[in-house]
C-alpha positions as CSV (number, residue, x, y, z in Angstrom):
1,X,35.9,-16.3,-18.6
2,X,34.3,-16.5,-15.7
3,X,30.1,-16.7,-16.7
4,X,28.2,-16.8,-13.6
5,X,24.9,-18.1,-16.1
6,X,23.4,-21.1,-17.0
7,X,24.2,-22.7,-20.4
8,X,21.1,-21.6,-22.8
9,X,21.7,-18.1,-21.7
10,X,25.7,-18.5,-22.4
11,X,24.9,-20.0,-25.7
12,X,22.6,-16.6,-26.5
13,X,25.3,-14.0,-24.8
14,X,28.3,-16.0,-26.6
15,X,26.0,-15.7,-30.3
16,X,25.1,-12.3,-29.8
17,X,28.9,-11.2,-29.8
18,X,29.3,-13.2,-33.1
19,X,30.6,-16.7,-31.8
20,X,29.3,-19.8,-33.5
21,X,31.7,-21.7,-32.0
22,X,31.9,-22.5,-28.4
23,X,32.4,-24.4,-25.3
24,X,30.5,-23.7,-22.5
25,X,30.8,-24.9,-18.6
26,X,27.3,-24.5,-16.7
27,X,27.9,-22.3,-13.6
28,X,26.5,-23.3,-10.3
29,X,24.2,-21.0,-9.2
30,X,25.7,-17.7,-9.4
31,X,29.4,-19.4,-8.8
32,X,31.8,-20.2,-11.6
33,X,30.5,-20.9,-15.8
34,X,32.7,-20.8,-18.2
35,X,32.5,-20.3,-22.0
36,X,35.2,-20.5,-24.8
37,X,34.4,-19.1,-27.6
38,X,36.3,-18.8,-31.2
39,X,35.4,-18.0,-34.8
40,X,35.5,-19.4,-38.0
41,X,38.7,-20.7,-39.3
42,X,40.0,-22.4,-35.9
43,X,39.7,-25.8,-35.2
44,X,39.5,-26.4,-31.8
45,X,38.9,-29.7,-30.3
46,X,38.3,-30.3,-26.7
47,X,40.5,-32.5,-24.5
48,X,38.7,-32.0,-21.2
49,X,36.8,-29.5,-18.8
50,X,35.3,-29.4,-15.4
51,X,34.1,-26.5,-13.6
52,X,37.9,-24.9,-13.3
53,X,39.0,-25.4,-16.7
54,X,38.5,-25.9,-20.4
55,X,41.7,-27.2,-22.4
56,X,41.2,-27.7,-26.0
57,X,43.7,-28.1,-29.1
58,X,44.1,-25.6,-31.9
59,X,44.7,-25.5,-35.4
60,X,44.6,-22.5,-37.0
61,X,43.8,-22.3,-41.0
62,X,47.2,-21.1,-42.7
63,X,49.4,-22.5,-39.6
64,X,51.1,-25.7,-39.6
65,X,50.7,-27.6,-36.4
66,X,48.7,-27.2,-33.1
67,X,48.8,-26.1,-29.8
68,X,47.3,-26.3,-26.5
69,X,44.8,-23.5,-24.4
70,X,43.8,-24.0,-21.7
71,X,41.4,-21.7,-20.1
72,X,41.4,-21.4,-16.2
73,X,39.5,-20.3,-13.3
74,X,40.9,-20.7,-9.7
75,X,38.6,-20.8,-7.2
76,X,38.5,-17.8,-4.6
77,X,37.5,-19.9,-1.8
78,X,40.7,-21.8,0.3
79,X,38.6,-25.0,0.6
80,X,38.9,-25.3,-2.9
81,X,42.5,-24.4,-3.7
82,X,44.5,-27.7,-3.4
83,X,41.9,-29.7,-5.9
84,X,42.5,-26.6,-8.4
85,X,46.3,-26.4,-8.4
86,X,46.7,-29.9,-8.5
87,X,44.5,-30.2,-11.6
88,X,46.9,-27.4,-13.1
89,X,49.6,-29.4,-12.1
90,X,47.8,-32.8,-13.6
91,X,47.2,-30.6,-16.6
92,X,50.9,-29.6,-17.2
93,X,52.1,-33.4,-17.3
94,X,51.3,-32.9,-20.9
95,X,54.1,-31.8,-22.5
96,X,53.5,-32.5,-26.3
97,X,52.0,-29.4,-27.6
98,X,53.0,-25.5,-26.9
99,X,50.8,-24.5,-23.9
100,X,49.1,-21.0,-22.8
101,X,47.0,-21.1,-19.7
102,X,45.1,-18.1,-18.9
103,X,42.1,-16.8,-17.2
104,X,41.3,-15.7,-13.7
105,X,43.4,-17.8,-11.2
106,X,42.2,-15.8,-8.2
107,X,45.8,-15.4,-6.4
108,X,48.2,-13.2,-6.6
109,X,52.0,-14.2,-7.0
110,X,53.3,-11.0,-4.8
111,X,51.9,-9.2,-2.3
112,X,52.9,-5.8,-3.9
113,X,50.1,-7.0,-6.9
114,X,47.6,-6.3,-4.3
115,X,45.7,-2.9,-3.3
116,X,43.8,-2.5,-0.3
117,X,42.1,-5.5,2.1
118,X,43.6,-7.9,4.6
119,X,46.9,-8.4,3.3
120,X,47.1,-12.1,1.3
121,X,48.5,-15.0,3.4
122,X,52.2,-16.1,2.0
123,X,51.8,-19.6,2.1
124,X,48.6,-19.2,-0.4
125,X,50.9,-16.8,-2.4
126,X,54.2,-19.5,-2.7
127,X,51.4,-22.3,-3.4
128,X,50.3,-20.7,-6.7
129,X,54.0,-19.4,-7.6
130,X,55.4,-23.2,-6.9
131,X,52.7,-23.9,-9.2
């Protein structure tokens, strides 16, 4: 998730809610932080991060074999967008473990998914579907 804090105060937030474990992404000012957080009895071991993603393997105890989480936040600003989508698509080369990717991508596939505002440009909407 998306932290908007620095990482001492993420480390204190992620403990209070009963997380040892975690991974956590400095935010930049009040933009971006992330924090990835599991409890006892994972494994997780961390493949890489920057300020858009974290992607980690897992083993879980009583489970044979691993898989692959990576969690994502797209920026909301334009200027930004091609760097993010082609780090998802650099991320997906991967193909040797099962894969879930999930977090806030900021886009919208459809424009039906979206409720009010100016309406969302198309090409910005086939970008993250072709993605």
């Amino acid at each position: 998730m998306e932290t908007k804090l620095e990482l001492k105060r993420m480390e204190r937030v992620r403990r209070s809610c009963g997380f040892i474990n975690g991974i956590d992404v400095e935010a930049e000012g009040s933009r971006g932080g992330l924090c990835l957080a599991w409890k006892v009895g994972i494994e997780v071991t961390l493949r890489s991060y920057s300020t858009w993603h974290i992607d980690v393997l897992i083993k879980e105890d009583g489970i044979q074999g691993e898989w692959r989480f990576t969690g994502f936040y797209g920026s909301p600003y334009v200027r930004d967008q091609s760097h993010v989508w082609n780090l998802l698509r650099r991320l997906s080369q991967d193909r040797e473990y099962p894969w879930l990717v999930a977090g806030d991508f900021n886009e919208i596939m459809y424009s039906f998914e979206k409720k009010g505002g100016l309406p969302r440009d198309q090409r910005r909407m086939d970008t993250f579907r072709d993605n």
